[in-house]
C-alpha positions in Angstrom: -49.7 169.7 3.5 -47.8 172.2 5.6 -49.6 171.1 9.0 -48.6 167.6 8.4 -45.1 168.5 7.2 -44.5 170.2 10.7 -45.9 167.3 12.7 -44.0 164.8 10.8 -40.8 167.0 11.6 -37.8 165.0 13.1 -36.7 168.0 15.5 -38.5 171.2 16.6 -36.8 174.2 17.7 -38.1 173.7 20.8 -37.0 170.4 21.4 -33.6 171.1 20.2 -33.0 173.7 22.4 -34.8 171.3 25.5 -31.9 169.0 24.5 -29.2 171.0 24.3 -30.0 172.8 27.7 -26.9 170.9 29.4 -24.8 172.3 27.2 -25.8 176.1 28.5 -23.3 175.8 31.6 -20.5 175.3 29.1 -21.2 177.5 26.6 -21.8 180.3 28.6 -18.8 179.7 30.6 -19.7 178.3 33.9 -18.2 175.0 33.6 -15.3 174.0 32.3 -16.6 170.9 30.3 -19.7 170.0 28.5 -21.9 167.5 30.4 -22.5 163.7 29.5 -26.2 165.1 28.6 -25.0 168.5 26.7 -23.0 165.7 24.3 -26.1 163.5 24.6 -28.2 166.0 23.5 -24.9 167.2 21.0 -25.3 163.8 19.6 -28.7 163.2 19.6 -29.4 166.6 17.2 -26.8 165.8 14.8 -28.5 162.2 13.9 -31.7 163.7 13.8 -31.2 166.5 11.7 -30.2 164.9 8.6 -31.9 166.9 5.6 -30.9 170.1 4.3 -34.6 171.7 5.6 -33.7 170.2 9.3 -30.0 171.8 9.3 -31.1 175.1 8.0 -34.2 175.2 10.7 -31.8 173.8 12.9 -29.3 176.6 12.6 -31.8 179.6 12.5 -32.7 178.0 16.3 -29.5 177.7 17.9 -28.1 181.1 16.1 -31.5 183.3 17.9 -30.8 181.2 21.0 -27.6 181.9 20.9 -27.5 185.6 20.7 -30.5 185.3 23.5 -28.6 183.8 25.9 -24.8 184.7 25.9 -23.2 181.7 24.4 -19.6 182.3 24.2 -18.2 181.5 20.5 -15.4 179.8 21.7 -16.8 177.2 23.2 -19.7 176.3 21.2 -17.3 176.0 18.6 -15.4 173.8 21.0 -18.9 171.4 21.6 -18.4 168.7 18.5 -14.8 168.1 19.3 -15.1 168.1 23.2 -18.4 165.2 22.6 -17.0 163.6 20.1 -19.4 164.6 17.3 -18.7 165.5 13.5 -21.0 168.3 12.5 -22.0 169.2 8.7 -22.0 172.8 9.4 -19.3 175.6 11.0 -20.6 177.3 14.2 -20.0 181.2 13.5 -23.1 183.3 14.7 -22.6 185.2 10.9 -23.4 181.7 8.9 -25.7 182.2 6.1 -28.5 178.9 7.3 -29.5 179.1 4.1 -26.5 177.9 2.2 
């Protein structure tokens, strides 16, 4: 059932963005380094979001937040490397989610 499906989600959009709301200062170019919660929260999304329904859902999220809020490509693409993190996918606002 659809209803259940959503509740038994692992992440929401919401709660993805909620967690990756230390990274904003970075991304956007206020601060010169991501926070020990941005990477937290870095870390956190990538272990949750481990089926291919999760990454695409995932990557629709941050790409509208993204465009919403100024992230500078740069440095998001910089995030995994700067937290430590190995991502599945490529940050590049024109990824197809769906692939």
């Amino acid at each position: 059932m659809v209803g259940n499906r959503c509740v038994h989600a692992v992440i929401s959009c919401q709660d993805a963005l909620v967690a990756l709301l230390p990274c904003k200062p970075f991304v956007t170019g206020g601060s010169p380094s991501p926070s020990a919660p941005c990477c937290e929260g870095v870390s956190k999304l990538n272990a949750e979001a481990s089926t291919t329904e999760e990454h695409r859902e995932l990557c629709r999220c941050l790409k509208d937040a993204a465009h919403d809020i100024g992230v500078m490509l740069e440095r998001a693409k910089e995030l995994p490397q700067k937290c430590g993190v190995n991502i599945s996918m490529p940050i590049d606002p024109n990824i197809d989610c769906d692939t």
